[in-house]
C-alpha positions in Angstrom: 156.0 62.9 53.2 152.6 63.6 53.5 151.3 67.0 54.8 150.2 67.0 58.2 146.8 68.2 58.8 145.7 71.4 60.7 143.6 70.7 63.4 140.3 73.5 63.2 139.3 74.5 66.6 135.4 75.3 66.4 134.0 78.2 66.4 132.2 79.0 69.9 128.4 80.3 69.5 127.6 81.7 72.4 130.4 84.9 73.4 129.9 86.3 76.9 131.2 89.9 76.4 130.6 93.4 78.2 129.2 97.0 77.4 130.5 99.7 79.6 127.8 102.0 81.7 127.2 105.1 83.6 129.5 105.4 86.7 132.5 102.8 85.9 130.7 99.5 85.5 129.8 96.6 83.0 126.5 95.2 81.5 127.3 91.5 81.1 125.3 90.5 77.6 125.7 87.0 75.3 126.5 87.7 72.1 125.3 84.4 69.8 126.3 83.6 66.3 123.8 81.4 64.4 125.2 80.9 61.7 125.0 82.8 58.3 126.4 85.7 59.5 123.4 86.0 61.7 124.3 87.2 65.2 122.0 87.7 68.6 122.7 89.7 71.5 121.0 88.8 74.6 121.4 91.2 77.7 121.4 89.6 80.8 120.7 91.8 83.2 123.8 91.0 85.2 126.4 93.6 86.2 129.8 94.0 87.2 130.3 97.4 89.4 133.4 99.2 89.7 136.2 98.8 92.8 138.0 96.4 94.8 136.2 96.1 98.1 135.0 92.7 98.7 131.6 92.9 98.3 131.9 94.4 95.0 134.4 91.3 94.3 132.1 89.1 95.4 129.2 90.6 93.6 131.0 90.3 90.2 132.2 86.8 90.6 128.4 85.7 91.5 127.3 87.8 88.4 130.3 85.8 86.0 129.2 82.5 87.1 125.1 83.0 86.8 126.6 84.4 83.0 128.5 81.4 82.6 125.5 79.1 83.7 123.8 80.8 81.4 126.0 80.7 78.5 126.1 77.4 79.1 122.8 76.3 78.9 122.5 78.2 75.7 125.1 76.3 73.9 123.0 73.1 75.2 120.4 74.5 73.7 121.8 75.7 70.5 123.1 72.2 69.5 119.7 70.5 70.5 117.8 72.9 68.1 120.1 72.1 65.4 119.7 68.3 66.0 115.5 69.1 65.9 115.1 68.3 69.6 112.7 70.1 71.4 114.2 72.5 74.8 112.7 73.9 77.3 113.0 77.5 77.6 116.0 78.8 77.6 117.9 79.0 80.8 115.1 76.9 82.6 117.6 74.6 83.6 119.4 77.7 85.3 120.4 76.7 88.9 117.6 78.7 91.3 120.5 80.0 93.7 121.9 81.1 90.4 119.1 83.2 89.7 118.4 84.3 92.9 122.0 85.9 92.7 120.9 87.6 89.1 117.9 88.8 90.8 120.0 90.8 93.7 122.4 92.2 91.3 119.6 93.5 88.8 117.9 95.1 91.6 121.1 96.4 93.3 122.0 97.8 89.5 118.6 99.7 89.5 119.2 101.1 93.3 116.1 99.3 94.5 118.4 97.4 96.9 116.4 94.9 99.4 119.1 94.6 102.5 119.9 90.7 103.0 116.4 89.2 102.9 117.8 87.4 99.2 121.2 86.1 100.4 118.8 85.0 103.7 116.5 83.2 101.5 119.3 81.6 99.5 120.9 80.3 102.5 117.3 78.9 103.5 116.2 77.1 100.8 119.7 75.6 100.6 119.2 74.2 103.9 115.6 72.9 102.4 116.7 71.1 98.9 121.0 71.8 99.2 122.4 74.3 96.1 121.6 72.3 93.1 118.1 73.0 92.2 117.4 73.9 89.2 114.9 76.5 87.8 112.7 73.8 86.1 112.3 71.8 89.6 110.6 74.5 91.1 106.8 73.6 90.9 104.2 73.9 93.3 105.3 70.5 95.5 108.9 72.5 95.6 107.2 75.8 97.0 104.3 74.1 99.1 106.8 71.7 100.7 109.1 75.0 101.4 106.4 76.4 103.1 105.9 73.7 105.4 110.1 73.6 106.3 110.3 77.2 107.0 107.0 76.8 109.0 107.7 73.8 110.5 111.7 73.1 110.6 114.2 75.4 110.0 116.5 76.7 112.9 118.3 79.6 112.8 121.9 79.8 113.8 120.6 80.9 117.1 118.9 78.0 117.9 115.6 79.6 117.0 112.4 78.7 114.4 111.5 81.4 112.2 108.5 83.7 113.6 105.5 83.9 111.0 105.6 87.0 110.0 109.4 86.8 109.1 108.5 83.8 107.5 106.0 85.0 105.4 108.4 87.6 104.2 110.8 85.3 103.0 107.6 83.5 101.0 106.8 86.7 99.4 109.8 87.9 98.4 110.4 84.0 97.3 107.5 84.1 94.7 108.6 87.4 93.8 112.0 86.3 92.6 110.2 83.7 90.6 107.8 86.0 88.8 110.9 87.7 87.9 111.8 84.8 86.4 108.9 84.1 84.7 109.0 87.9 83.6 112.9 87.2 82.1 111.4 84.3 80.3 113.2 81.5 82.2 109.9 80.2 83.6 106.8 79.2 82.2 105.0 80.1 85.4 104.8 81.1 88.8 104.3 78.4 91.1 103.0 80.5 93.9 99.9 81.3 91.9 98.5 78.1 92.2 99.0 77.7 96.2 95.6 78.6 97.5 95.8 81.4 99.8 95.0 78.9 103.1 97.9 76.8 102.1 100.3 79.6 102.8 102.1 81.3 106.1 99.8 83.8 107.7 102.1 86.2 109.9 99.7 88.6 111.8 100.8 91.6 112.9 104.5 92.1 114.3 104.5 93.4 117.9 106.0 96.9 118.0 107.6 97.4 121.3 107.3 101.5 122.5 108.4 103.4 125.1 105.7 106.1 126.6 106.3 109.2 127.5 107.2 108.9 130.8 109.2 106.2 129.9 111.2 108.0 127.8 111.8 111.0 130.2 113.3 108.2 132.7 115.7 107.1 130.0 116.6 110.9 129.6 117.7 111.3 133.3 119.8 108.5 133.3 123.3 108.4 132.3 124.2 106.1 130.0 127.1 103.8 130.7 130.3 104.9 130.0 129.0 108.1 129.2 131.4 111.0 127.4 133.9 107.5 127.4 135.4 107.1 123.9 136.0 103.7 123.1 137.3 101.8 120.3 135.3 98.5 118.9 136.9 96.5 116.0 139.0 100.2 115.0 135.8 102.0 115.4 136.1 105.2 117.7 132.9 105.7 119.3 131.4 107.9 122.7 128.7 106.7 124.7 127.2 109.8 124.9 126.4 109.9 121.2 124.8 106.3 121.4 122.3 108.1 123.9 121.7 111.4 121.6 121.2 109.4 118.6 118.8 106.9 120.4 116.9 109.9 121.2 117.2 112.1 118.3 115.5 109.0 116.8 112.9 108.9 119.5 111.9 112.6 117.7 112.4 111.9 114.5 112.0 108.2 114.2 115.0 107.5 111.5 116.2 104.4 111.6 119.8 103.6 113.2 120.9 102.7 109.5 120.2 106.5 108.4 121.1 108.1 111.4 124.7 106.2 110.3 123.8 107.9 107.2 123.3 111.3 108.3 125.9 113.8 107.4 126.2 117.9 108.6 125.2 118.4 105.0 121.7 117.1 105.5 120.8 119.2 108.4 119.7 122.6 106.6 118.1 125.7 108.3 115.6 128.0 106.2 113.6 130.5 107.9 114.5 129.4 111.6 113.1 125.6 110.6 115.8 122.9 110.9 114.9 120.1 108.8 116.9 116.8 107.2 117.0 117.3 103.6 118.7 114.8 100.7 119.5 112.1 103.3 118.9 108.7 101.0 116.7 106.4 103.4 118.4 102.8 103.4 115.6 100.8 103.1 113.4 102.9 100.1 116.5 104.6 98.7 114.3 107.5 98.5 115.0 111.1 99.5 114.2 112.2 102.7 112.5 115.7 103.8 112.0 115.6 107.6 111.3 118.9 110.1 113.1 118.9 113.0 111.3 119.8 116.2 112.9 121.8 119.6 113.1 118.1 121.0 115.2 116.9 118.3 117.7 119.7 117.9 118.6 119.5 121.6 120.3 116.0 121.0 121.9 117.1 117.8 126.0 116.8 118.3 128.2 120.6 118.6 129.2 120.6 115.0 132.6 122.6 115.3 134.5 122.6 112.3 132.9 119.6 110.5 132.6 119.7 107.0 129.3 118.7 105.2 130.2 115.2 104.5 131.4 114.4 108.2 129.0 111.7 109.9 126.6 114.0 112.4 126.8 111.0 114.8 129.8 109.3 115.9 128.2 105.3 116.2 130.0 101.9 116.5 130.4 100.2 113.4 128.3 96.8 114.9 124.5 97.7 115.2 124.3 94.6 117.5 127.1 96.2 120.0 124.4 99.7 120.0 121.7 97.7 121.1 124.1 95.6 123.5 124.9 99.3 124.8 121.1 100.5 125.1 120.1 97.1 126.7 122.6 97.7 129.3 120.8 101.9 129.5 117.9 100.4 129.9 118.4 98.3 132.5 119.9 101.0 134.8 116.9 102.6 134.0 115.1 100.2 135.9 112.9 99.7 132.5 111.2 96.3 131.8 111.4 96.2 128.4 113.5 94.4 125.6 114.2 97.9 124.1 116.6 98.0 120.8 117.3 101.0 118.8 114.7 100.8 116.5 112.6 100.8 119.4 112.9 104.8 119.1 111.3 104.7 115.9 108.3 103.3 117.2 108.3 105.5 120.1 108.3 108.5 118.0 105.2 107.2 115.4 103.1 106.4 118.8 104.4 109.7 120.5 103.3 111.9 117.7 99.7 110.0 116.9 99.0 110.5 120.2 99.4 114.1 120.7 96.5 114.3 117.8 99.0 114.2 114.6 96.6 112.8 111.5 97.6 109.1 110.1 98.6 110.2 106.8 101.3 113.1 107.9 103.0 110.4 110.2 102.9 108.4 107.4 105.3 110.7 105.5 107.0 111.4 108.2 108.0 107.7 108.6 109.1 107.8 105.4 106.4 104.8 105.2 105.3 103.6 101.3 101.9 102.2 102.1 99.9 103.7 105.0 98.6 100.5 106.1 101.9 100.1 107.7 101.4 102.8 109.6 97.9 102.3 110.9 99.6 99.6 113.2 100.8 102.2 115.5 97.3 103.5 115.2 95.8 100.3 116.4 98.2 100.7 119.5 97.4 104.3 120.2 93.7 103.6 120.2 94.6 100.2 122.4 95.9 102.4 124.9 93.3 104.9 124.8 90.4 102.1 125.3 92.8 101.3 128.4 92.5 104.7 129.9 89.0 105.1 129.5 88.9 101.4 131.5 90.7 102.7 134.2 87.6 104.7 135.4 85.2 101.6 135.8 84.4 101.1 139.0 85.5 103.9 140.5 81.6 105.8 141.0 79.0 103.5 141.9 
């Protein structure tokens, strides 16, 4: 009888595999045998973080797939190179949400985290081409075309078209995530460089709603509604009355309602009599924050009682939308005639302080701001208002 043959199960060339790092996690690299005994390792610069929460579940199985496209694509690529056909570069035919999802995770891995404006994008320019785009489709049709939809087209979930300026931020970061690419070697080129600067979305300046000074002393006599009421929303235990002192201990301080979350007994230090917020990460730069806290500010801080360092200073609902919900319903009983929001405080404290004579660049820092020019737009509103008041006397002496 005649020996039955074995059946030899190829060897795979491309190996996804993982190195542990600092803090629990796992670099994702390829590791690639090409024969000979000679091997490649190629790190990806996708991540899987510790825990079981659901964002980090979903981050890691966004960061196995993109490795899994990419592996992929390699094996393609190895087998074409052995038959002598010519590839693109490697990955190229990488789908763009799938790097769009390597770009979030590389910059979350490096703490330079960007909020939602990449998942926002991703859901946009599904809605422009659908999800199976590749890398290699993306020319300068794809991205001038793009422009025109989000310009043009797109409706939000609300019902609403996209304002320029937010529109233009979604076509920078846009050709930012593709000079990364062309930076990781997956592109040839960026696109966006050869759209002429009239072809793209000009956004202006964004309106920043303020409240004056009186203003601001008519919110203070008002009680807010349900004031001293504790409440619970979704499991979330909240007062009113700490809505209003964080609102204003913003409108003297200008944090934003994301830090203020933030903000733990352990930040607020005292040295020489001066109060100040020291270590708090801001959100949005993840950079440390110094800030000096004024007479005005103090008054709104909470009792602290028997709080420990890493206790919350303010007591907030979990939904930022239900805050502003609860200041739009202040407001109103105010008898104020303004669409006012909690990050409204934060411009009421840059114009507050530039008015009372506070130079450009010390408001600047205090905003926590990384390019001045951002700043100089509550300058232009200052000086608006001063042109205003000079106004006000024509006409009055003949």
């Amino acid at each position: 009888m005649a020996k039955k043959k074995s059946t030899v199960k190829a060897k795979e060339p491309v190996k996804i595999r993982f190195k542990e790092i600092q803090g629990g996690g796992k670099s994702i690299y390829l590791d690639i045998y090409k024969g000979e005994g000679r091997r490649e390792y190629k790190f990806l610069k996708l991540y899987l973080v510790p825990g079981n929460s659901d964002e980090a579940k979903a981050q890691n199985a966004n960061a196995l797939q993109a490795a899994n496209a990419i592996k992929s694509q390699m094996i393609i690529d190895l087998a074409n190179s052995g038959a002598g056909i010519k590839t693109s570069p490697a990955r190229a035919k990488m789908l763009l949400t799938d790097w769009l999802d390597v770009y979030q995770s590389d910059r979350d891995k490096k703490g330079k985290r960007i909020g939602g404006i990449v998942p926002n994008l991703k859901k946009i320019l599904k809605a422009y081409k659908g999800d199976k785009v590749t890398l290699q489709a993306v020319d300068k049709h794809f991205c001038i075309g793009f422009i025109d939809y989000m310009a043009n087209t797109y409706v939000t979930q609300y019902g609403k078209k996209l304002s320029p300026l937010t529109a233009q931020g979604y076509c920078s970061m846009f050709s930012t995530v593709l000079k990364a690419a062309v930076t990781a070697g997956v592109m040839q080129e960026n696109p966006f460089d050869k759209i002429p600067s009239g072809d793209r979305i000009k956004g202006g300046e964004s309106k920043r709603e303020y409240l004056t000074a009186g203003e601001l002393q008519t919110l203070i006599a008002t009680p807010f509604p349900e004031q001293g009421i504790v409440r619970a929303v979704k499991g979330n235990m909240y007062g009113g009355r700490d809505i209003k002192a964080a609102f204003l201990f913003s409108c003297f301080t200008g944090l934003r309602l994301s830090d203020i979350k933030a903000l733990k007994w352990g930040n607020i230090v005292e040295d020489g009599g001066q109060w100040t917020i020291d270590g708090l990460i801001v959100k949005k730069t993840q950079r440390a924050l110094y800030l000096p806290l004024g007479g005005e500010a103090l008054k709104y801080l909470p009792e602290r009682k028997e709080a420990g360092n890493d206790t919350p200073v303010f007591n907030l609902p979990n939904s930022d939308g239900f805050t502003d919900k609860k200041i739009k319903q202040w407001t109103e009983v105010a008898g104020l005639n303004k669409k006012v929001t909690f990050h409204v405080a934060r411009h009421t404290f840059a114009t507050l302080v530039l008015t009372a004579g506070a130079d450009l660049y010390t408001v600047s820092k205090l905003l926590g701001h990384t390019n001045v020019a951002t700043t100089q737009i509550y300058a232009k509103i200052v000086n608006s208002k001063k042109v205003e008041a000079v106004n006000l006397l024509d006409g009055l002496f003949k």
